[in-house]
N, C-alpha and C positions, 0 to 999 in steps of 0.2 A: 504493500500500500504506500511505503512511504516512497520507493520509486516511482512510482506513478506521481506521486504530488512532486517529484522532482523535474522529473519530463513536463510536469503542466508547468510548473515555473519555467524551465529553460526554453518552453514553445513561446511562453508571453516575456519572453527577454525579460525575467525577474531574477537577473544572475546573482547577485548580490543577495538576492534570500533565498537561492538553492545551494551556495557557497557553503555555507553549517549544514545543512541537512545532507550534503555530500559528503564533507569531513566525517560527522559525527556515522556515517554507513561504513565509513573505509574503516573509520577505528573498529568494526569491529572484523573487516578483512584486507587488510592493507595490501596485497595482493590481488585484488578488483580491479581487471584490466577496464573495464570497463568503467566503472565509477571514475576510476583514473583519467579517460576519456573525457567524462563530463565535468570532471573538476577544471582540467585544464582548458577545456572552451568558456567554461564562465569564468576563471581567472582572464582568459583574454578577450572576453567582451567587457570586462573589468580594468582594463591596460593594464593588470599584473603576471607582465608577458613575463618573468624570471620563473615564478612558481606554475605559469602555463605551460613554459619547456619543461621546467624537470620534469611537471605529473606526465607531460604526456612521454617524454623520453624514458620515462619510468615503466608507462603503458607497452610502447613497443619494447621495450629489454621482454617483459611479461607476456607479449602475445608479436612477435615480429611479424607473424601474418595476419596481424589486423587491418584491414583499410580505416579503422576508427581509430585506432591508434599513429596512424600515419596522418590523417585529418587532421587529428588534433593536433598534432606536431607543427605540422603545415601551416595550418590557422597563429598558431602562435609566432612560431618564426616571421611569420609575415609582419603580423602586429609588431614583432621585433625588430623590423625594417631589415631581416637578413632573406630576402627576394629568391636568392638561386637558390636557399637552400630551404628554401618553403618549398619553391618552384620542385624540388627534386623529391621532396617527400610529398606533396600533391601529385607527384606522375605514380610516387609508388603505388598510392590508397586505390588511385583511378585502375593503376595496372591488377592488384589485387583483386577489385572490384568495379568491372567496367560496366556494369549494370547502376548503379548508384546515379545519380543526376547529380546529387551534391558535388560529386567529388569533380563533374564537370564546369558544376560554377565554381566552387574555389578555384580549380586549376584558371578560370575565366577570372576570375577576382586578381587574381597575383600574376599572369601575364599582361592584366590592364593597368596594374601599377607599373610592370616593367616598360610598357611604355610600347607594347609588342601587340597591336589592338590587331593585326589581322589573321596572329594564333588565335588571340582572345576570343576575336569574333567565330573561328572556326568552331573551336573548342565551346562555346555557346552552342551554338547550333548544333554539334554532336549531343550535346546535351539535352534539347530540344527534341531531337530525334526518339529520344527515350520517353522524355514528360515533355510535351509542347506544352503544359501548362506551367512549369515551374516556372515561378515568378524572379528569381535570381538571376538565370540565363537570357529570359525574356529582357533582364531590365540591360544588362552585361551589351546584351545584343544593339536594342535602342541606342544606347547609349554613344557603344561603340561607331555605330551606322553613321549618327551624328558628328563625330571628331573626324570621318572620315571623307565627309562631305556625302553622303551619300542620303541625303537629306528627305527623297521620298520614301526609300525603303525605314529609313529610322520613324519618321513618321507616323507609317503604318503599322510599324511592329509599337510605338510607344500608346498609339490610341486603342489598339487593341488591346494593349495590357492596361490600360485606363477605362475601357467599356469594359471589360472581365471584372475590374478590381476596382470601383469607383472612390470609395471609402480604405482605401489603401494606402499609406503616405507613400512608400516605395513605387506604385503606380505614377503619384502626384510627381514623382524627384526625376524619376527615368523621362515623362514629361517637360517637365520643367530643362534638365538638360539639355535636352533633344532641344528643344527653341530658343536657350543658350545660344550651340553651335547654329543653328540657323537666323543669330542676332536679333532676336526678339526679347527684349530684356523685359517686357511688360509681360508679355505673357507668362512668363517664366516663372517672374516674382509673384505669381497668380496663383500659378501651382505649389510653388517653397510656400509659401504662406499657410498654404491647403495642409500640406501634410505638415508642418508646424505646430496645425491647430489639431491637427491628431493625436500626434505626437511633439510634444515641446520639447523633447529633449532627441530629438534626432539629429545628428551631428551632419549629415549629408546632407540634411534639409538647409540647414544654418547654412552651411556652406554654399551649397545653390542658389541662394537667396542673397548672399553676399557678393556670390559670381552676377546677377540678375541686376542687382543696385549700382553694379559698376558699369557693365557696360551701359548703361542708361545714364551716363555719363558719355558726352560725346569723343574726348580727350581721350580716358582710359578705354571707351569701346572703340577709338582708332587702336590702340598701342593693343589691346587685346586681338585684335583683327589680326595687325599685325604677326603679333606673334604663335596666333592661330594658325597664318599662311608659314611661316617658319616650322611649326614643328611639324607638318604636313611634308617640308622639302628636304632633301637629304642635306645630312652635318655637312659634307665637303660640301654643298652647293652655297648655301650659305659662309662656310669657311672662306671657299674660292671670291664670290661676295665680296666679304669684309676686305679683303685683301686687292682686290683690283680695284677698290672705291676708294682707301687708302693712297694706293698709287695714283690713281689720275687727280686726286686731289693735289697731289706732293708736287707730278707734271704739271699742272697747269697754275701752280704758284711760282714754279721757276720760269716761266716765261718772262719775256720781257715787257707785254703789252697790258696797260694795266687795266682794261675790261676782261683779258682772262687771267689774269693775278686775282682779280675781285672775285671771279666764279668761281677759281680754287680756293679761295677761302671761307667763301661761303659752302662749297661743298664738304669743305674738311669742319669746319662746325656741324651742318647736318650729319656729318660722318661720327661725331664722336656723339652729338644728342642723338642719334640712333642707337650703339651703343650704350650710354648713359639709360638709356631708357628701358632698354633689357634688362640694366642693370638691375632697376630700381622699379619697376611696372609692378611687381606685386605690393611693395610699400606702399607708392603711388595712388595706385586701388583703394586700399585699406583706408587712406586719407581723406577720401572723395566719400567712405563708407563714414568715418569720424565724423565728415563734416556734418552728417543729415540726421536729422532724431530716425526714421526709418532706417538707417546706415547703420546707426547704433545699438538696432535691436538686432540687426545680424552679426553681431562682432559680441566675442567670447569676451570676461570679464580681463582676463590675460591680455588677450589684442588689445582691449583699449588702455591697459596697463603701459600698453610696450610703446604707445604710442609718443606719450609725452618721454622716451627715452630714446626713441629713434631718431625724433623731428629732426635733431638736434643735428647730426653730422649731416640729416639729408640738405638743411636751409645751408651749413658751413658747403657742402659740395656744390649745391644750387649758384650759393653765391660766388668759389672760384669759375667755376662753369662761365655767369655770366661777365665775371672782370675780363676774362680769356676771351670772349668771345666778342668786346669793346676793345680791349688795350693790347691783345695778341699773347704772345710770352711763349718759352718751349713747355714748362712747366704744369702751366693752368688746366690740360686736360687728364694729367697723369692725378695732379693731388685735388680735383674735380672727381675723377672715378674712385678715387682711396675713401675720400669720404663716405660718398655715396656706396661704396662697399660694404662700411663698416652700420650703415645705417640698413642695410637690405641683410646685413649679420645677426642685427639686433631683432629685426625683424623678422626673423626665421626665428630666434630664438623665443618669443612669446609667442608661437605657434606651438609650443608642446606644451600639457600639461604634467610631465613628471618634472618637478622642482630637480632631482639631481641632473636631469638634463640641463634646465636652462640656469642652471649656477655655473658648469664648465663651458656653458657656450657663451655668457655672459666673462666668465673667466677669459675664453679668446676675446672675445671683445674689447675684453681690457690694457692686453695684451697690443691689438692694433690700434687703439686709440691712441696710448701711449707710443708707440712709433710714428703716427701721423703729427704730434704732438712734434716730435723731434724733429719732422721734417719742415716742417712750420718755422720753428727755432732757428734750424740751419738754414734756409732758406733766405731768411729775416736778419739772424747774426752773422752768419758767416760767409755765406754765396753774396750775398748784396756788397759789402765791403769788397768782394774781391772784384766783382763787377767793374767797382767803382774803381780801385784802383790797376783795373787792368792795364791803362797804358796812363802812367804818373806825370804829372808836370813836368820832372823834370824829364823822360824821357820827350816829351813836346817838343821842351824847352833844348834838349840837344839834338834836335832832331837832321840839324842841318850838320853838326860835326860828326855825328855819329856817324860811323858806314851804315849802310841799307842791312848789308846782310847780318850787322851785331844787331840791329834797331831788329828786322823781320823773326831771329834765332831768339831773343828775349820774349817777344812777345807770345813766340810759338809755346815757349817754355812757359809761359804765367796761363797762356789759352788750353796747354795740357794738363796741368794742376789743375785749373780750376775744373773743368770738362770731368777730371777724376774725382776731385774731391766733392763736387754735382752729383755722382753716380752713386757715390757710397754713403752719402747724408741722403739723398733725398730717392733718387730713382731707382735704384734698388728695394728699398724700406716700403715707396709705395706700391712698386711693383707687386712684392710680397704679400701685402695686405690686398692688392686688388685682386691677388691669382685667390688668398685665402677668403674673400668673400664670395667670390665666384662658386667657390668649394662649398659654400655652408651648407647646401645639403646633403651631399656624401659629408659633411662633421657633424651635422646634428644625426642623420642614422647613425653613425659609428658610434657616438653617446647613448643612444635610446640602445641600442644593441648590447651595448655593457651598463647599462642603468638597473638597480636593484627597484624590485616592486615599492613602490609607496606603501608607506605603514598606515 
């Protein structure tokens, strides 16, 4: 009996009150592969993904030919932000049991975080094959359809699992997506609302909802466009991109004629507020969310925590950006993107709720702030002086006795000092901090991956 009221709590996502009635079953056979199983899925519907690996790596030691014990594993790792090796214990469970549907949306679930949406999409649909009604693959599928541009097929498949399930928040969110990627931010925010009021504490919903507020913003719903048609195009194509946009701006400032000296300068500014804006487009967002009382009901008590802690390097990067882009200088775009790194850093990091996550990403934070700091310093104390005294009065002042070639070999000598001592105060340091913001999401998975459960 008492497993049955267990199964009813984990059907209505009441993990947190099946959590004791699971424990207090294993105390009395701790060897329950099974119980094992369901501890470990509501420890990670719980985000206490440390105790959802062991229970479930404990389940498969106790049954290695379980596909539930492989599930669970799966499920957890994922939650743990460790992909391939979800991804490898999700092929086991399916391989074990290829009758199961489940094991076909999870394996659907964790190749669409990979970023892999037309396994995903397959893999839904082999699933589909079995239960055309399962509401997981159906949404995987929708969903999918839409990122992909494939915008009547997602359609169809999102209305239809909206006529089956009308009172369904997962119906409402797979919706709501779908008209997302087809830039309908009204409609969208129609449906997150829907299944909010179902459920208020759906975190897919929030998030749809927050996705739906911004592109209704015409700014972010360009940059979102944007970067929609980007992760649609292959990396080298975009790579190739940045790099031949770079060059002809470079080309057409060394000319001589000053209407195209003017257009490579203005291209090399768009060139780097393209860039900057990759940068920073998710922060960006978040801001456009801050600014609206509706915007703030989509934003987690965290988000708008992080907020008044990010502003902060994004207005300092904003404002080198725009000095550089009035006064010129080689500098202004490098400690422009340092900033705005360290602000798209912070900004990742009030995106996770386990506290020992966002104390060592706050830690890097501190870390690059404090470098940016110094390059500011040097910048201001030390490169400026040399600047100025690169070629001294009295070399002016001897400039007619002096031979050419001692006057040309001095200056080469004070031009390579300083060009050096440039690199290691300041371009180097930002360099690093802008390669390590770039990174924040492979650092904050690598955190939640070795992060202990919240107590």
């Amino acid at each position: 009996m008492k497993n049955l009221h267990i199964q009813l709590l984990m059907s209505q996502s009441r993990f947190a009150e099946a959590e004791p009635l699971i424990r207090q079953e294993l105390e009395k056979d701790i060897a329950d592969a099974g119980l094992l199983c369901l501890l470990s899925i509501s420890l990670s519907r719980q985000n206490k993904t440390k105790g959802a690996m062991e229970a479930a790596r404990e389940a498969v030691r106790l049954e290695p030919e379980s596909d539930q014990a492989h599930f669970a594993l799966a499920l957890a790792l994922s939650e743990r932000k460790d992909l391939r090796g979800a991804l490898a214990s999700a092929k086991e469970a399916l391989r074990l049991d290829p009758d199961d549907v489940q094991n076909y949306a999870l394996n659907a679930q964790i190749l669409t975080e990979m970023m892999k949406h037309s396994a995903a999409i397959k893999m839904a649909e082999q699933g589909l094959q079995i239960d055309p009604e399962n509401e997981t693959c159906r949404f995987y599928r929708s969903v999918l359809l839409g990122r992909q541009g494939r915008q009547l097929e997602a359609d169809e498949q999102s209305l239809e699992l909206l006529a089956d399930e009308p009172d369904d928040e997962t119906s409402h969110c797979a919706r709501g997506w779908v008209l997302i990627h087809s830039g309908d931010g009204l409609g969208a925010e129609q449906h997150f609302i829907e299944a909010l009021r179902i459920d208020p504490n759906h975190e897919d919903a929030r998030d749809g909802l927050a996705e739906a507020l911004k592109i209704q913003n015409p700014l972010v719903g360009l940059i979102y466009k944007g970067l929609s048609l980007i992760g649609r195009t292959s990396i080298w194509a975009v790579v190739i991109g940045v790099i031949v946009a770079g060059q002809v701006a470079r080309f057409l400032r060394s000319q001589d004629d000053p209407a195209i000296q003017m257009t490579g300068v203005i291209l090399n500014v768009v060139f780097y507020l393209f860039l900057t804006l990759i940068l920073i487009a998710p922060a960006l967002a978040d801001l456009t969310l801050f600014a609206s009382s509706r915007g703030r009901l989509a934003m987690t008590a965290l988000q708008k925590h992080g907020v008044r802690w990010w502003i902060v390097p994004l207005l300092i990067g904003c404002g080198h950006f725009l000095w550089w882009s009035v006064f010129g200088g080689r500098l202004g775009p490098l400690q422009s993107m340092g900033w705005c790194a360290i602000a798209a850093l912070i900004h990742e990091t009030y995106q996770y709720p386990q506290s020992w996550v966002r104390k060592r990403m706050l830690g890097v934070a501190t870390v690059l702030l404090v470098t940016m700091l110094v390059t500011e310093y040097s910048n201001a104390v030390i490169l400026r002086p040399m600047r100025i005294e690169m070629i001294p009065d009295s070399l002016l002042s001897n400039a007619k006795t002096i031979p050419a070639k001692e006057t040309i070999a001095d200056l080469q000598t004070r031009l390579e000092t300083y060009i050096k001592t440039r690199s290691y105060l300041v371009v180097y340091p930002a360099l690093a901090v802008l390669l390590i913001g770039c990174l924040r999401d492979n650092i904050a998975d690598w955190f939640v991956r070795r992060s202990p459960d919240a107590e």
